[in-house]
N, C-alpha and C positions, 0 to 999 in steps of 0.2 A: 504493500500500500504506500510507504513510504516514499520507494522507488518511482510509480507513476505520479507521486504527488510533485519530486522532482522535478519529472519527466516533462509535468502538462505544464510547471510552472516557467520551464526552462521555452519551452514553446508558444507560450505568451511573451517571454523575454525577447524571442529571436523574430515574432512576428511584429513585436512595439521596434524593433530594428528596422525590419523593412521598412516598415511603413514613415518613419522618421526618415533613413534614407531617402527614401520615392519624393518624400516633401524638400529634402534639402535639395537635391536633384532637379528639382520643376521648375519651370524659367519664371521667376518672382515679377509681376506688374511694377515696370521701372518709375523708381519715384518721381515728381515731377523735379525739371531742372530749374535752376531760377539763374537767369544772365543779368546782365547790363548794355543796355542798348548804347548806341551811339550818340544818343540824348542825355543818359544818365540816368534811364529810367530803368525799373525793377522790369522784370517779367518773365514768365512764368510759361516755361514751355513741357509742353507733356512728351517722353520719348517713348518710342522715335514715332516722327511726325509722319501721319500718312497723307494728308491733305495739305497742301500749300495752296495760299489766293499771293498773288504779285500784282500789288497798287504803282507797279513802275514800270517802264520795259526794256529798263537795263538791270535790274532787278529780277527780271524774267531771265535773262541771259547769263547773268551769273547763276542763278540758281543750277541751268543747265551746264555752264563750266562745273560747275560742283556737283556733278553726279545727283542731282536732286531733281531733277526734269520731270521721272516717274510719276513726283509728287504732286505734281501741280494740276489743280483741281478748277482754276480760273485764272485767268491773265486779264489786267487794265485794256483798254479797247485801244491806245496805242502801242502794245504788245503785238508783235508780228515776225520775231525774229529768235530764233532760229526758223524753219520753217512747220517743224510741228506742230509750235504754241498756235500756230494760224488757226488749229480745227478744235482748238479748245473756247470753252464757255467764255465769254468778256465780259466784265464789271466795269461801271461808269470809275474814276476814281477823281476827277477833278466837276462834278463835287462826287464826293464819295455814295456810292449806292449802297448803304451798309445793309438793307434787308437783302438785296441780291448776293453779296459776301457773303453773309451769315447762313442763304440756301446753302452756301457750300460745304458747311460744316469745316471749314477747316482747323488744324490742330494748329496752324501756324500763318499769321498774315505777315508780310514783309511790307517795307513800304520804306521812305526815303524823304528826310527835310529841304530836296532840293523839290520836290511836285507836292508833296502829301503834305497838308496840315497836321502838325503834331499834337493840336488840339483834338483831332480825330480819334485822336487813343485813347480818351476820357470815353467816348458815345462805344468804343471796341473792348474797353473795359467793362462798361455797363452790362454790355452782351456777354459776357466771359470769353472772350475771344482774344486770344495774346496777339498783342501786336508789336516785332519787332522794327525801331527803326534806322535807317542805316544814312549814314552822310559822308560827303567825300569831300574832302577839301586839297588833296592830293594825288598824284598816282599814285601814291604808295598804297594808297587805300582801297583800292581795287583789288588787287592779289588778296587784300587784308580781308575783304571781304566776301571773294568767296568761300578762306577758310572759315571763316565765321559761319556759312553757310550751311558749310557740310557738317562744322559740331552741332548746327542748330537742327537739323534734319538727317542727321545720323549715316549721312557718305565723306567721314571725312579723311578716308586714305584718297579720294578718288579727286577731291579739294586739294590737297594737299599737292598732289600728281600736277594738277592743272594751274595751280599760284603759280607753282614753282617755274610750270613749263612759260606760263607769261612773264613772269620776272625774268629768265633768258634771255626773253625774245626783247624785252625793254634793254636791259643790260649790253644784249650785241649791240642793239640800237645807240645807246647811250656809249659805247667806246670809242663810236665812230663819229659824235658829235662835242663827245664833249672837251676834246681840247681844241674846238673852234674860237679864237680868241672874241673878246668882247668887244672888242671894234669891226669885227668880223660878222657879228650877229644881226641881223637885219630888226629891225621895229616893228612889230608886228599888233596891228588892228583886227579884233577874232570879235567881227557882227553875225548877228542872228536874224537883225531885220535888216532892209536894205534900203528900205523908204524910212522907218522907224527904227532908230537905231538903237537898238538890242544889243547888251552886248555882256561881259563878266568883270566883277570887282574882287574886292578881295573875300578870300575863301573859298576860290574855285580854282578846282583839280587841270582847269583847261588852261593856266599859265603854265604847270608844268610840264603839260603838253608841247607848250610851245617853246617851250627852255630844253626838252627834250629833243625837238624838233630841230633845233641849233638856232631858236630865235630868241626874243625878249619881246616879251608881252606889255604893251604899255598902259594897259589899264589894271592893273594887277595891283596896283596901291589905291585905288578907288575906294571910297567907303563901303558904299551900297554892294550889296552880293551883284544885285543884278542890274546895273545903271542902263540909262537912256541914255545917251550920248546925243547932242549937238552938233549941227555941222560944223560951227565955227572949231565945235574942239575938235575934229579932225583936221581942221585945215590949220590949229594950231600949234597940232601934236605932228603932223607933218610925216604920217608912218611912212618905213619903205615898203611896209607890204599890208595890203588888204587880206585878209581870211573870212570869207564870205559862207555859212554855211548852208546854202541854198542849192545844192546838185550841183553833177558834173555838167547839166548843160547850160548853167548858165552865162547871160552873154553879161560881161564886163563894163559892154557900151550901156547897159540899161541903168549902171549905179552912175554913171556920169549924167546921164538923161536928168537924174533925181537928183541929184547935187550939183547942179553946172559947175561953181565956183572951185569943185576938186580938181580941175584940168592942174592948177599950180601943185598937188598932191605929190612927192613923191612914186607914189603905188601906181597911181594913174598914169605919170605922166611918162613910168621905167616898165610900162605892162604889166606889173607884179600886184595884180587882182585876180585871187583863187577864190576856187571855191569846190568845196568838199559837202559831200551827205551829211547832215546835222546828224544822223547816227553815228557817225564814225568821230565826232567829239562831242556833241551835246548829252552822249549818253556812256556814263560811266559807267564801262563796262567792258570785257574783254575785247572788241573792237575798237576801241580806242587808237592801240596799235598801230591798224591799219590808217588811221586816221593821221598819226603822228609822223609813219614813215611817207605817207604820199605830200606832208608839208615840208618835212625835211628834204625830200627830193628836189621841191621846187625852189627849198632856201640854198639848199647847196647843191648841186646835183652833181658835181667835182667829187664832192663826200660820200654821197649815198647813193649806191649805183640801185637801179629798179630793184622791186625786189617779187619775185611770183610769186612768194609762200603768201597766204593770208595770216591773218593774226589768230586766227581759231581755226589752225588746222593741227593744234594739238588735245585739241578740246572733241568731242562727239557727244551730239545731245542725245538726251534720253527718251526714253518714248514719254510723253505726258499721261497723266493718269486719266483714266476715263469718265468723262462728267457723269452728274448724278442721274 
């Protein structure tokens, strides 16, 4: 009797094992994680994120340098880039469509203090809905940002892979420009409008663009993030080069149509009025690149011979995840 009492007790003992094992064993509901935005703000993201909405659409683009493509659940309605996000769901985002968002269920909204109102994240708070948000005041902060991307959404070997491979491609870029002397660096005027003149102040990533480019950016000490410019202060500031971000077709003669009095211009009056896809610098994000090498070409072209690679040809997007 003794022996079986052993026996049965020994086999509750070996059973209360398994079963303790089988539980250590089992993949634990990961706590949530709590970051710091690029604002300063707390938040609170649940891993790993299976829903992403992107209120930007270089934001969009990074997501997908960062192996997080899968994830994306809605893209802003000028999101169009890589070519997959095209067939995913749009959300208004200037002004924000928060009930159309919030259809999405996502685990994670992204967004950015250069388009989104940061006030937005009080009404995305209300909803329980994390919103992180990201700002660039440099290149550096691009690479910086996809990693941020992939810890935020749980691909970050594949982040990692992709910072790095763009920081390279900046870096060849930048050996080849950067002991251009400073008397050597042309003046450079980077408008957004052409009638309305648009253009960047200080705390924008697109001076270092253009100091990457081998230029110097002359509105870069500006207060305002975003100033309007004046004619007289072009014809004061006297650039050597116009950067126009209006397409590749456009014609050079129609900014002088709009400004007569630039004939005495530098830019005007040496042909040296470009113009580039507003995507390829108004959108921080891994084309950028491409954007910096096709100015540097025209600033130096001695220095910087063509170049065929794109700027995301180390990058491949991922499939978007499938609306609701």
């Amino acid at each position: 009797m003794r022996l079986r009492h052993v026996r049965f007790r020994f086999a509750l003992l070996f059973l209360a094992l398994l079963l303790s094992t089988a539980c250590g064993e089992s993949s634990p509901t990961p706590a949530p994680d709590t970051v710091s935005d690029d604002l300063g703000r707390t938040v609170t993201v649940a891993s790993p994120v299976q829903r992403t909405v992107s209120l930007a659409p270089n934001l969009t683009e990074i997501a997908v340098a960062a192996g997080a493509g899968s994830t994306l659940a809605a893209v802003t309605t000028s999101g169009d880039f890589p070519p997959p996000v095209d067939t995913l769901p749009h959300v208004s985002a200037l002004p924000v469509d928060f009930e159309a968002v919030a259809a999405h269920d996502p685990g994670l909204i992204v967004a950015t203090d250069q388009i989104n109102a940061p006030k937005d994240a009080e009404t995305f708070d209300a909803l329980g809905l994390p919103v992180y948000f990201f700002s660039f005041a440099t290149l550096a902060d691009i690479p910086a940002a996809i990693r941020t991307m992939g810890r935020l959404v749980g691909t970050e070997a594949t982040a990692r892979d992709s910072a790095a491979a763009l920081e390279r491609a900046i870096d060849t870029l930048r050996a080849r420009t950067a002991p251009i002397p400073e008397d050597e660096r042309p003046r450079v005027l980077v408008l957004v409008g052409d009638e309305t003149l648009y253009s960047f102040g200080q705390g924008s990533y697109v001076h270092t663009l253009v100091d990457l480019a081998g230029g110097r950016s002359i509105t870069a000490s500006m207060e305002s993030r975003a100033p309007t410019l004046s004619a007289e202060y072009v014809l004061t500031q006297k650039p050597d080069v116009i950067l126009g971000l209006w397409g590749t077709d456009y014609d050079p003669d129609r900014l002088l149509s709009l400004h007569p009095t630039w004939d005495v211009v530098p830019a005007v009056q040496n042909d040296r009025v470009y113009s580039l896809p507003a995507a390829l610098f108004a959108r921080p994000g891994p084309r950028v690149l491409q954007g910096a090498r096709q100015l540097a070409r025209r600033l130096h072209p001695a220095r910087v011979p063509p170049q065929t690679a794109t700027a995301l040809s180390s990058f491949s997007p991922t499939t978007p995840a499938s609306s609701p």
